[in-house]
DRENKETOR-232684 format. One line per field, with one value per residue: residue number from 1; residue in one letter; x negated, y, z negated of N, C-alpha, C in turn. Coordinates in Angstrom, 3 decimals, padded with zeros to 6 digits. Example, Ala and Ser with C-alpha at 12.3 -4.5 7.8 and 13.67 -1.06 7.14 Angstrom:
i 1,2
aa a,s
n_xx -013.190,-012.850
n_yy -005.690,-002.250
n_zz -007.800,-007.080
ca_xx -012.300,-013.670
ca_yy -004.500,-001.060
ca_zz -007.800,-007.140
c_xx -013.200,-012.900
c_yy -003.300,000.030
c_zz -007.800,-007.870
END
This chain:
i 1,2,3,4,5,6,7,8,9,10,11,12,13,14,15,16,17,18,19,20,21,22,23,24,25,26,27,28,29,30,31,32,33,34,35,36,37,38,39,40,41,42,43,44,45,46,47,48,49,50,51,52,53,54,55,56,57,58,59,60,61,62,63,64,65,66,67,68,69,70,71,72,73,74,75,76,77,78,79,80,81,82,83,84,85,86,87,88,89,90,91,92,93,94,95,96,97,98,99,100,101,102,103,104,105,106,107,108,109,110,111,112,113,114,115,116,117,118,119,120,121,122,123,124,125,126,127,128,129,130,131,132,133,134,135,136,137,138,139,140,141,142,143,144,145,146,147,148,149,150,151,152,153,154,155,156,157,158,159,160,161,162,163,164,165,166,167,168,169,170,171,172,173,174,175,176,177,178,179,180,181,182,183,184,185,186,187,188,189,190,191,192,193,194,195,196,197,198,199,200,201,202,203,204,205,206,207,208,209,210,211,212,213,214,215,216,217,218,219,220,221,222,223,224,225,226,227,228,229,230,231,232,233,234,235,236,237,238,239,240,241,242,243,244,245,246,247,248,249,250,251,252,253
aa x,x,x,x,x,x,x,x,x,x,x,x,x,x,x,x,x,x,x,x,x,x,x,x,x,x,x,x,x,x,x,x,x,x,x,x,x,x,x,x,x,x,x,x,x,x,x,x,x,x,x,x,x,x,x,x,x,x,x,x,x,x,x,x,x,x,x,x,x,x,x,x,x,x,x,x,x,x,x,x,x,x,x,x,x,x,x,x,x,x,x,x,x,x,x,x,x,x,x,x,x,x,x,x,x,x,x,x,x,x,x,x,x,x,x,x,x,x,x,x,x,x,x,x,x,x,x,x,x,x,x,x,x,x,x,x,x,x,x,x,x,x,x,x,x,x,x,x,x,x,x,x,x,x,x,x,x,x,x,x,x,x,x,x,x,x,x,x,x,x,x,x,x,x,x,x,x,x,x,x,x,x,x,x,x,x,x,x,x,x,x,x,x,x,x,x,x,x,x,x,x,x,x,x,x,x,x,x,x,x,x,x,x,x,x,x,x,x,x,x,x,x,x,x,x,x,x,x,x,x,x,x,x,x,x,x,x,x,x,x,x,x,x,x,x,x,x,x,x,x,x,x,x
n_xx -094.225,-096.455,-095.435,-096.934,-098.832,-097.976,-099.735,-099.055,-099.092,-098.351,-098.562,-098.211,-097.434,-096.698,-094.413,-092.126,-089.794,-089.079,-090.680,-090.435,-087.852,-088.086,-090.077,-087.873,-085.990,-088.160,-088.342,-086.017,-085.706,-085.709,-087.983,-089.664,-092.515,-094.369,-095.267,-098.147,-098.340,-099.968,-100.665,-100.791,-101.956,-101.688,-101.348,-101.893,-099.143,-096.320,-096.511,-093.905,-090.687,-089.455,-092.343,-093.309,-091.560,-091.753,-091.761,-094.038,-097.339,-098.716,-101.114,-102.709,-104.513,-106.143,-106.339,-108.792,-109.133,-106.857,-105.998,-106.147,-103.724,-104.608,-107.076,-106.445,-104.508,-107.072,-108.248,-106.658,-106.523,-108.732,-108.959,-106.939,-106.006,-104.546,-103.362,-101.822,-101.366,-099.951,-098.249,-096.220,-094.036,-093.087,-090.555,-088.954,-086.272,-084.671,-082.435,-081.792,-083.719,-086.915,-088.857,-088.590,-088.576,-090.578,-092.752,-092.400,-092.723,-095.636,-096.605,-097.091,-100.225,-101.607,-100.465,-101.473,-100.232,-096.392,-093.715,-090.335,-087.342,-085.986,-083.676,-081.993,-080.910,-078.077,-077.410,-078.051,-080.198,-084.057,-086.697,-089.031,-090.329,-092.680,-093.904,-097.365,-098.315,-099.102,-100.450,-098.245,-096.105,-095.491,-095.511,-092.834,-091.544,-091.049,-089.797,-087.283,-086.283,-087.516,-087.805,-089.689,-089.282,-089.005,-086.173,-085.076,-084.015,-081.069,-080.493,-083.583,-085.947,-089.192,-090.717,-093.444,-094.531,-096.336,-096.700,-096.002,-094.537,-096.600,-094.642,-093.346,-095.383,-096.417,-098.973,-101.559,-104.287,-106.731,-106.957,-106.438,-108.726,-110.696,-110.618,-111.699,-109.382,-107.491,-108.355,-109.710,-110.306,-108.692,-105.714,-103.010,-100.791,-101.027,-102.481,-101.322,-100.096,-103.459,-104.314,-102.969,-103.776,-106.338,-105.996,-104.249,-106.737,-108.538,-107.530,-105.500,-101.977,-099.404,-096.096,-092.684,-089.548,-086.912,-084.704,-085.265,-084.697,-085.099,-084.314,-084.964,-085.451,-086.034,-088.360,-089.646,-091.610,-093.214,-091.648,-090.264,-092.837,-095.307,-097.770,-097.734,-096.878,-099.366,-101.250,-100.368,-100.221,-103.193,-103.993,-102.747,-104.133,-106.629,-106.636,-105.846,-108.192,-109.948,-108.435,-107.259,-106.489,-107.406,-106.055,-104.439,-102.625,-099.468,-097.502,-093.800,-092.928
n_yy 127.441,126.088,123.373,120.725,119.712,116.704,113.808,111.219,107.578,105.256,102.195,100.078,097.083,096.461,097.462,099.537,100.521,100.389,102.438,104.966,105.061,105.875,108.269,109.730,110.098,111.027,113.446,114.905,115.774,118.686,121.020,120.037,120.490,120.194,117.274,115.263,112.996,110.171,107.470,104.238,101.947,098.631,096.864,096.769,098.953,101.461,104.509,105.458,106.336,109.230,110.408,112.693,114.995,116.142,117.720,117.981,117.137,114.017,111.884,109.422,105.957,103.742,100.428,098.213,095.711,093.731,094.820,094.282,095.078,096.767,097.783,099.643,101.448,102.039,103.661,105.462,107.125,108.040,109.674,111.595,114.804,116.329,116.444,114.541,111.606,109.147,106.305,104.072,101.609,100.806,099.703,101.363,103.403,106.894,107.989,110.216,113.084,112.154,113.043,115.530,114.979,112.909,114.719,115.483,114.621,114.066,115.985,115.993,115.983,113.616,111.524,109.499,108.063,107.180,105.559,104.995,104.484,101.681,100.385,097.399,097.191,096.760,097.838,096.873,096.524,097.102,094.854,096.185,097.158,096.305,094.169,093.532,090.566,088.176,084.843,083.445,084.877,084.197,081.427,081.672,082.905,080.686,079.037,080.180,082.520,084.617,087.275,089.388,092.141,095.669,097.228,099.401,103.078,105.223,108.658,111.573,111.788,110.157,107.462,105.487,102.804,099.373,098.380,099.492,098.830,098.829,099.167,101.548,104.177,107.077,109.577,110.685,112.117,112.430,110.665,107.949,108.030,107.654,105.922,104.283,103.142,100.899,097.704,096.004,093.176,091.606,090.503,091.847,091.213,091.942,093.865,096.328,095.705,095.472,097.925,099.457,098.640,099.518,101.959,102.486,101.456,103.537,105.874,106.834,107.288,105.188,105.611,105.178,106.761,107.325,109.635,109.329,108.005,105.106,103.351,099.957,097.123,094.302,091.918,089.044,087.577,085.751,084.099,082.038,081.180,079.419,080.698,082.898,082.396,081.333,082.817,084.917,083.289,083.003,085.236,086.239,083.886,085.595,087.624,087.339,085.725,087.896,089.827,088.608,088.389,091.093,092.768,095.963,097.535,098.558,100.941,102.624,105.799
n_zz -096.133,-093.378,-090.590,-090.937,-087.884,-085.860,-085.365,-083.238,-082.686,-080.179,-079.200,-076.361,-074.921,-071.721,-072.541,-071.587,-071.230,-073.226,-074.946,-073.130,-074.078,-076.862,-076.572,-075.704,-077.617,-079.412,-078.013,-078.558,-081.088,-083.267,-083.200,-081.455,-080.295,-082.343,-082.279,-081.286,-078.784,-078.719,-076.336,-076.006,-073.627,-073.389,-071.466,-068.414,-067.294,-065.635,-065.965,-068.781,-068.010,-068.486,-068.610,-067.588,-068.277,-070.730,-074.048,-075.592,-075.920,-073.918,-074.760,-073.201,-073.661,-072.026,-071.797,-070.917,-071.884,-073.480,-077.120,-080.653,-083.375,-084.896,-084.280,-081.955,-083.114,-084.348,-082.890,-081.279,-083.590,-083.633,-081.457,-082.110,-082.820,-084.878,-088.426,-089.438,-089.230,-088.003,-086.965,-085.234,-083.957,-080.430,-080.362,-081.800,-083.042,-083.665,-084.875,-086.378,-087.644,-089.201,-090.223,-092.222,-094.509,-094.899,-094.371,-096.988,-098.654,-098.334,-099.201,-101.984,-103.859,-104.386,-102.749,-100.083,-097.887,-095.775,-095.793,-094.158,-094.793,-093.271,-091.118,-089.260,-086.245,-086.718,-088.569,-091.353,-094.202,-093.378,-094.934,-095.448,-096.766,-099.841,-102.434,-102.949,-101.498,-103.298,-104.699,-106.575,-105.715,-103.716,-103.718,-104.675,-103.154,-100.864,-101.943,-101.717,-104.353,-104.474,-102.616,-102.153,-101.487,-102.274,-103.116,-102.046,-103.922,-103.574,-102.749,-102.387,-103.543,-103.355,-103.657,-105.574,-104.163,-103.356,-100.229,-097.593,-094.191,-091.182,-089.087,-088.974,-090.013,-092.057,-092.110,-094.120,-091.998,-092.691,-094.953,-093.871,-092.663,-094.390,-095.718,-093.269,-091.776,-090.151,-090.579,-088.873,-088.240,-088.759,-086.829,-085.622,-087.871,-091.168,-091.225,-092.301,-094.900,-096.005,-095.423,-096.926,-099.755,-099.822,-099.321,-101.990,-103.970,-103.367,-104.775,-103.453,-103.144,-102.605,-100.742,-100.623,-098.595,-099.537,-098.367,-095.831,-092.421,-090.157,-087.000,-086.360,-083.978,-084.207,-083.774,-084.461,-084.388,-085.142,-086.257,-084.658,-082.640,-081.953,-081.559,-082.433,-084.864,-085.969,-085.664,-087.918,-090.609,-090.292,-091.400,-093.147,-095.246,-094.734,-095.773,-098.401,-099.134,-099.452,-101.156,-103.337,-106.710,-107.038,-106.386,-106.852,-109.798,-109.367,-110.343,-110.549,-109.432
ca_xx -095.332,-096.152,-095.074,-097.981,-098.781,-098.353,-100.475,-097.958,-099.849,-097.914,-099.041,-097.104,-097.542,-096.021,-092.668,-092.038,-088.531,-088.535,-091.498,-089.298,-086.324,-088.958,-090.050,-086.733,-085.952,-088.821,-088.070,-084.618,-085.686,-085.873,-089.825,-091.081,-093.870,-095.465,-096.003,-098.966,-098.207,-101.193,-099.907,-101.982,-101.263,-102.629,-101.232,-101.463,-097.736,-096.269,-095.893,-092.441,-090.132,-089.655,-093.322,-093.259,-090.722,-091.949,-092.027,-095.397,-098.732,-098.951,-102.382,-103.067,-105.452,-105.593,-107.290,-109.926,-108.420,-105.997,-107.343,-104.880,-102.620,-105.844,-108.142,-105.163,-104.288,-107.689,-108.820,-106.199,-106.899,-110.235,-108.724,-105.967,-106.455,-103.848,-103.767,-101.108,-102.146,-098.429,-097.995,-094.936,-093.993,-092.322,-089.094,-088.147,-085.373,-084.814,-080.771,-082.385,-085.374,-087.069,-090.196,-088.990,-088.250,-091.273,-093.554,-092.484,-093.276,-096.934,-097.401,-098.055,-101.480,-102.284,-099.726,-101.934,-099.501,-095.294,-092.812,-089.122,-085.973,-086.056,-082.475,-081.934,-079.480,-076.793,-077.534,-078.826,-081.655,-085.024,-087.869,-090.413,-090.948,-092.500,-095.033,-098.382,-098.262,-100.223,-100.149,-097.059,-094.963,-095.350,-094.439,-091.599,-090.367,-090.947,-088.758,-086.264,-086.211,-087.881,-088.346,-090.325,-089.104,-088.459,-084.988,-085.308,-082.659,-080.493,-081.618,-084.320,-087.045,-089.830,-091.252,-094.863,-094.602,-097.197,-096.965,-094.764,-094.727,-097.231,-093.691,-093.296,-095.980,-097.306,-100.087,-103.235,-105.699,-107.942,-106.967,-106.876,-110.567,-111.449,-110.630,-111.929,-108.560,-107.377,-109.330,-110.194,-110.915,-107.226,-105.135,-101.156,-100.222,-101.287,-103.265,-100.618,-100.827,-104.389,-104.996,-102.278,-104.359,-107.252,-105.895,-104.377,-108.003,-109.541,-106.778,-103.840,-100.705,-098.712,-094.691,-090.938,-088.770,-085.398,-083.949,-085.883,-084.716,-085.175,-083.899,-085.737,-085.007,-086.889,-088.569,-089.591,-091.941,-093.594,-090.468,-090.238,-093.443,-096.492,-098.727,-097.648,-097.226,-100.900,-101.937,-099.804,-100.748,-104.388,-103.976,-102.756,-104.974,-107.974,-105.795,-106.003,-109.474,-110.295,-107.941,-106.483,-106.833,-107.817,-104.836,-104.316,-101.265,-098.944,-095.797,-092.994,-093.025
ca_yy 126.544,126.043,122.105,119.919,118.796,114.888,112.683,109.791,106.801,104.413,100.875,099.475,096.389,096.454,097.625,100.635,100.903,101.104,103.762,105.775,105.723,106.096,108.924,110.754,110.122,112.575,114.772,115.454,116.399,119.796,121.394,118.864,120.749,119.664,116.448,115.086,111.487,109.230,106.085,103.288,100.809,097.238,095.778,097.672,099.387,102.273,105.613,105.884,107.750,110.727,111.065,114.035,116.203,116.190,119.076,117.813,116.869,112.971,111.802,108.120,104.929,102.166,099.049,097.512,094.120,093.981,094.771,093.790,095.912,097.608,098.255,100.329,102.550,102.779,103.839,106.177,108.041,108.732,110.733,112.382,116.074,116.338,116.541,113.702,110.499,108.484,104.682,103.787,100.681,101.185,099.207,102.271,104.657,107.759,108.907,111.653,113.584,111.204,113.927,116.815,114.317,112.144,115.564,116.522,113.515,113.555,117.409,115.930,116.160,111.847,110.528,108.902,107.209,107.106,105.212,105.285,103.362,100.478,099.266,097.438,097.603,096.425,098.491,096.044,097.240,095.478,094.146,096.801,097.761,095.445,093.967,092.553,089.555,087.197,083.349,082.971,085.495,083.579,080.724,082.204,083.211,079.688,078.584,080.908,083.208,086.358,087.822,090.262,093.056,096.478,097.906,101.601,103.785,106.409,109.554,112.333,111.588,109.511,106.326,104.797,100.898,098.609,098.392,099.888,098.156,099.459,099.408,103.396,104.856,108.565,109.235,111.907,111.653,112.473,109.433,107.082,108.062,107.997,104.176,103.421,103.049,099.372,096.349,095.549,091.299,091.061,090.411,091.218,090.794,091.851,094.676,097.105,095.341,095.662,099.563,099.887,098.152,100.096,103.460,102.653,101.546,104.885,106.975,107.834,106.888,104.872,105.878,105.424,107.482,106.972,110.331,109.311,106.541,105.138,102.440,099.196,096.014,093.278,090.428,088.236,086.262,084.402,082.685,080.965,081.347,079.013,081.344,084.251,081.990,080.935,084.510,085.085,082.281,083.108,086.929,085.641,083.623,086.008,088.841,086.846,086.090,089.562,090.606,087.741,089.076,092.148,093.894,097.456,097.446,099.969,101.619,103.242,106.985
ca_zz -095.776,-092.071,-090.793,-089.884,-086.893,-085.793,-084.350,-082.986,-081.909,-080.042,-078.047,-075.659,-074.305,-070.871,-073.090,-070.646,-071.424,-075.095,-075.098,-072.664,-075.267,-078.069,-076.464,-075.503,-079.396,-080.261,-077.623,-078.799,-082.273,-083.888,-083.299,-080.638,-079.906,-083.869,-082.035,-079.905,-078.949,-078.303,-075.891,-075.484,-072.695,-074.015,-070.456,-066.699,-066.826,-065.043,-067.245,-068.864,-066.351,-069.131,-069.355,-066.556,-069.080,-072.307,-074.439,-076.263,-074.804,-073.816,-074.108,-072.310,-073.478,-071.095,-071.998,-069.969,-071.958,-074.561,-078.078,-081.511,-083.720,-085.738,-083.368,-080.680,-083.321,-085.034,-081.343,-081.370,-084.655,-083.186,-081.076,-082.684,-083.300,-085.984,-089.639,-090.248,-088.259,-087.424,-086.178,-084.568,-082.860,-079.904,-080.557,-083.071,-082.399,-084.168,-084.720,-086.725,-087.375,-090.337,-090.282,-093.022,-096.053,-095.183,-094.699,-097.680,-099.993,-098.229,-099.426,-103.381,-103.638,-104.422,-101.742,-098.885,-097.203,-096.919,-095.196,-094.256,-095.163,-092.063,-090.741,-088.137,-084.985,-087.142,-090.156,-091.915,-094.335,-093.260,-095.821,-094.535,-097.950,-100.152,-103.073,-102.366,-101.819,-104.175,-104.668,-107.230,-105.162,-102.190,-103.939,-105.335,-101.779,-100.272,-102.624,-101.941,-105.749,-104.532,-100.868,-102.141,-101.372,-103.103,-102.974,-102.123,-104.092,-102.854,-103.219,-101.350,-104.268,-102.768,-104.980,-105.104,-103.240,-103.092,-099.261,-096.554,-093.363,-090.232,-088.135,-088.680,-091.508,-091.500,-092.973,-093.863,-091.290,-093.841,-096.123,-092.704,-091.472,-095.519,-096.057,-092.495,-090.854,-090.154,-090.760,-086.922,-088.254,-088.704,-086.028,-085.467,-089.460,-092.393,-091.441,-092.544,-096.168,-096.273,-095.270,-098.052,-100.498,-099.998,-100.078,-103.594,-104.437,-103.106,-105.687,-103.172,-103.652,-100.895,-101.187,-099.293,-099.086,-098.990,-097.453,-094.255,-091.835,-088.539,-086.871,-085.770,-083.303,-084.972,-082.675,-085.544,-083.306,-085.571,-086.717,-083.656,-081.284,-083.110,-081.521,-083.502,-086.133,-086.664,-086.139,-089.060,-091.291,-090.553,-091.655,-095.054,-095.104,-094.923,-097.010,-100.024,-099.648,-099.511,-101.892,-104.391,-108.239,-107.406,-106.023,-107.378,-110.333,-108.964,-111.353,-109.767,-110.211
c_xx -095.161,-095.860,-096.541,-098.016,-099.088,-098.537,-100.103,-098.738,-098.646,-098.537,-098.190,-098.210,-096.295,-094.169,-092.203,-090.690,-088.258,-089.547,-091.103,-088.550,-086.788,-089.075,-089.314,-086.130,-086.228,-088.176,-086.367,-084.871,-086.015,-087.712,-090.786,-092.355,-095.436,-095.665,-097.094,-098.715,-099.410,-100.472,-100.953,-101.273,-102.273,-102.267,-101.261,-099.939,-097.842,-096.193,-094.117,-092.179,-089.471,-091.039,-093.813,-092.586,-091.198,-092.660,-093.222,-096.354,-098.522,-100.428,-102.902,-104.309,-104.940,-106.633,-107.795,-109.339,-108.055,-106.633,-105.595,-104.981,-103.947,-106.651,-107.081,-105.343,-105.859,-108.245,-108.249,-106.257,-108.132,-110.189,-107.751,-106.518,-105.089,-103.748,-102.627,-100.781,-100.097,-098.635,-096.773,-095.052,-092.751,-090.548,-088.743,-087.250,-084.789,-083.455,-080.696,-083.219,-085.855,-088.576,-090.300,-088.969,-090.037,-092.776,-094.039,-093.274,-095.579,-097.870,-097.928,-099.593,-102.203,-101.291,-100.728,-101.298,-097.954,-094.555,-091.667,-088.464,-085.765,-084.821,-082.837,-080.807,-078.537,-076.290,-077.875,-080.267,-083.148,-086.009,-088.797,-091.214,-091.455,-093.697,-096.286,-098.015,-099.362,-099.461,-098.345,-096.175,-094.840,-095.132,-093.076,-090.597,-090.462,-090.364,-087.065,-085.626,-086.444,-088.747,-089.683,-090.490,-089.037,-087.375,-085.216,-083.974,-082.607,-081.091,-082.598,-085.700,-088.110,-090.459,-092.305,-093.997,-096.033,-097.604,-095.939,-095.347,-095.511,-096.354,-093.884,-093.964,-096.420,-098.418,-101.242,-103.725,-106.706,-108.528,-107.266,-108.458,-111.473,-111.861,-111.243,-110.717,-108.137,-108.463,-109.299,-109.891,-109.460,-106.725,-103.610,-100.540,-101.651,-102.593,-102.702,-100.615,-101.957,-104.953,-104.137,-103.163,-105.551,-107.709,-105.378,-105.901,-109.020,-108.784,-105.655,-102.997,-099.864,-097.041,-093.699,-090.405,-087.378,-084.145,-084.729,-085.631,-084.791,-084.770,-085.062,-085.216,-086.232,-087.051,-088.567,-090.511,-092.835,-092.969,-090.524,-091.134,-094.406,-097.511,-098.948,-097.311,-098.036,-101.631,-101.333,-100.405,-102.452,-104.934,-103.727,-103.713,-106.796,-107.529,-106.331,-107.524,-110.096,-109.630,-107.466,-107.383,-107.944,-106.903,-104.492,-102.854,-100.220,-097.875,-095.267,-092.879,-092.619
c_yy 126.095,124.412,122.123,119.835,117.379,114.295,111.176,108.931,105.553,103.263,100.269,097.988,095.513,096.717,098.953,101.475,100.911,102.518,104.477,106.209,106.336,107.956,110.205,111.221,111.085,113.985,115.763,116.305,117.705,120.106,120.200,119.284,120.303,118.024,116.589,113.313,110.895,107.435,105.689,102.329,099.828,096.392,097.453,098.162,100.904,103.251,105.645,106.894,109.187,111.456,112.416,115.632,115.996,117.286,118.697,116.865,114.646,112.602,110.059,107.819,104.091,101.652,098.455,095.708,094.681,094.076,094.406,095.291,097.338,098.379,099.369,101.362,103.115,104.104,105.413,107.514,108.717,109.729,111.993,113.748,116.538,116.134,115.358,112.576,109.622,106.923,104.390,103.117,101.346,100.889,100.220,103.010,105.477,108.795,109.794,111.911,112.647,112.102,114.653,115.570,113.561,113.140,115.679,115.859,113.492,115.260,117.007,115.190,114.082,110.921,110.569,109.259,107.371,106.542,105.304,104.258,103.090,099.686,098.928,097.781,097.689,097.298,098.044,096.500,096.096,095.679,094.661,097.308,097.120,094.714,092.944,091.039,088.460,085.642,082.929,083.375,084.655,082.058,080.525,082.623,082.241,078.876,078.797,082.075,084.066,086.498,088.501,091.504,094.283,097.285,099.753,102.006,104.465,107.489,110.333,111.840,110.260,108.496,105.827,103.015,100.242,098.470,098.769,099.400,099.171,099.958,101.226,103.872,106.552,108.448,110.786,111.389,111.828,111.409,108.181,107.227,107.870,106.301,103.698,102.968,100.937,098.665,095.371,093.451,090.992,090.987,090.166,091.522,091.166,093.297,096.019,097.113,095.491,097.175,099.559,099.699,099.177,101.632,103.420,102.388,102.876,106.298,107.622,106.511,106.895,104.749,105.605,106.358,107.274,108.002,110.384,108.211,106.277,103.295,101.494,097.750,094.963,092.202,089.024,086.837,085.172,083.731,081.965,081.260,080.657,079.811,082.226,083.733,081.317,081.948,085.039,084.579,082.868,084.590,086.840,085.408,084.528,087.101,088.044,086.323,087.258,090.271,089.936,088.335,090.117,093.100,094.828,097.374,098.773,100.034,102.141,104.668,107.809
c_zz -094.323,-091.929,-089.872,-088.896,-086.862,-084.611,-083.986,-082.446,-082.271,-078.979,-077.589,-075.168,-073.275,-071.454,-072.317,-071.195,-072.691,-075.332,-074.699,-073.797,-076.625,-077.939,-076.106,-076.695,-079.677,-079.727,-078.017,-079.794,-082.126,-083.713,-082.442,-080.124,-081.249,-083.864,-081.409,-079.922,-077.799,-078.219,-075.600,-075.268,-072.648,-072.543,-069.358,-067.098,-066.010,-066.163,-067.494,-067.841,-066.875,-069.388,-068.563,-067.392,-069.882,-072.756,-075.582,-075.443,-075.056,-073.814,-074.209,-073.173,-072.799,-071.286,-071.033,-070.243,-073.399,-075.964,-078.962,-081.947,-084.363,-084.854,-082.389,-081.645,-084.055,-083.990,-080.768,-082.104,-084.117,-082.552,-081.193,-083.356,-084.744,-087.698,-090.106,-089.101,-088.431,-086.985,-085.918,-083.462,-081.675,-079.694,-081.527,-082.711,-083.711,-084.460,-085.236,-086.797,-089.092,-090.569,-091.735,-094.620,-096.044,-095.575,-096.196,-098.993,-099.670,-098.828,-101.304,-102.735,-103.656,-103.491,-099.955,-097.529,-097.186,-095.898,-095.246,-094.546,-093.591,-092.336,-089.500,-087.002,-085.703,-088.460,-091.299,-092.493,-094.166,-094.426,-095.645,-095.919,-099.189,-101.741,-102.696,-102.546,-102.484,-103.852,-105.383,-106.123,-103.872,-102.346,-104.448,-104.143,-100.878,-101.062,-102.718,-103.402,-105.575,-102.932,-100.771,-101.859,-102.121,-102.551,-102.888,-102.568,-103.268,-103.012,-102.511,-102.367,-103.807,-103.743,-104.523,-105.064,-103.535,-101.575,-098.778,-095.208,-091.774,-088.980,-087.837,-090.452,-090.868,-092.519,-093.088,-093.247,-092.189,-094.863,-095.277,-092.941,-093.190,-095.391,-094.607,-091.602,-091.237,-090.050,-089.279,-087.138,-088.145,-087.172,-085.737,-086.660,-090.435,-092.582,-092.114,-094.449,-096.682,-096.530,-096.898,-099.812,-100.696,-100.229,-101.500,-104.173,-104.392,-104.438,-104.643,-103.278,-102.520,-101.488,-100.058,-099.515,-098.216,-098.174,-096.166,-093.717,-090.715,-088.387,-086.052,-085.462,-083.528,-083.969,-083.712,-084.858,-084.151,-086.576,-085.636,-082.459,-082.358,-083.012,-082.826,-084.907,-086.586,-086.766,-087.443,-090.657,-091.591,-091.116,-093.171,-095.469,-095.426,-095.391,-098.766,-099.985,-099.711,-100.437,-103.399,-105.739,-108.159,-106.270,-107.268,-108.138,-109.662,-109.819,-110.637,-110.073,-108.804
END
């Protein structure tokens, strides 16, 4: 079976030097030409200073004025010629290739969507993987009783989630452009939860997989910035009106 091609869409904002390392990442891997990476620059910067070598096509958005997390990559997809649409923040780095395991889980015929096993710097596994959040659960994790998370086993076998985090997802372009892509009203948070939601509602099936991982440097800004924590708040906020008791049951399989 031949390997897809992927349509990487990354946004920087003025992060120069992590999109650089982002992008030296890919270029290291095995078959870099079965990328195309779609950068979109949400602030004026200079081009990374690898973007002259790269053994797959770069192809540039630059914002007239900054747009949020939905709108960048939906913007992106639009133009993506590829059959398996990608998101990747640029804080990600890549100590292996996290492509053939995640391919492989997206070749059953009802998987959407699939994300990887998320450590961070330290090795530390992060929370990227997780169950909708409803009213109890979210009082159940402001209580401290349940994070909410789901534990990914060991293992190459890929498992249906409830949500995997917009940090690093792949995806069908087909299943993207089906549901409409991200929900533009959001802003920052929660739009990653939402697409998820709506492709289980359409009949695919959003999965992790645990023989795929990549590493990620967590900001966490709306623990301590109020900005980013009222954009937060207000993403909840209009998640659960849009979604409360009528989130999609999902089983593990």
């Amino acid at each position: 079976m031949s390997v897809p091609g992927i349509s990487i869409s990354v946004v920087s904002h003025g992060q120069g030097d992590l999109v650089d390392a982002l992008l030296r990442d890919l270029a290291r891997l095995p078959e870099p030409g079965r990328f195309e990476l779609l950068l979109t620059r949400n602030l004026p910067e200079p081009l990374p200073a690898c973007a002259s070598n790269l053994p797959f096509p770069l192809v540039l958005i630059d914002n007239v004025s900054p747009k949020g997390f939905g709108s960048n990559h939906n913007a992106a997809l639009a133009r993506a010629c590829e059959a398996v649409f990608c998101v990747a923040n640029p804080d990600l780095r890549l100590p292996g290739d996290p492509f053939p395991p995640l391919l492989r889980a997206l070749r059953c015929d009802d998987v959407g969507l699939v994300g990887p096993r998320v450590r961070a710097s330290d090795g530390a596994e992060e929370d990227s993987i997780r169950r909708f959040p409803t009213v109890p659960g979210l009082l159940k994790r402001a209580l401290g009783l349940d994070d909410g998370r789901i534990p990914l086993p060991q293992g190459d076998d890929p498992v249906s989630v409830d949500w995997v985090a917009g940090m690093f997802m792949l995806a069908r372009a087909e299943a993207f452009r089906a549901v409409g892509g991200f929900d533009e009203s959001y802003f920052l948070y929660y739009e990653d939860v939402d697409l998820c939601v709506r492709l289980w509602r359409r009949g695919w099936r959003v999965a992790a997989c645990p023989a795929a991982e990549v590493i990620h440097d967590a900001r966490r800004d709306s623990h301590r910035n109020l900005r980013y924590l009222s954009w937060h708040l207000a993403s909840l906020l209009r998640f659960q009106r849009k979604h409360a008791f009528r989130l999609p049951h999902v089983s593990s399989s």
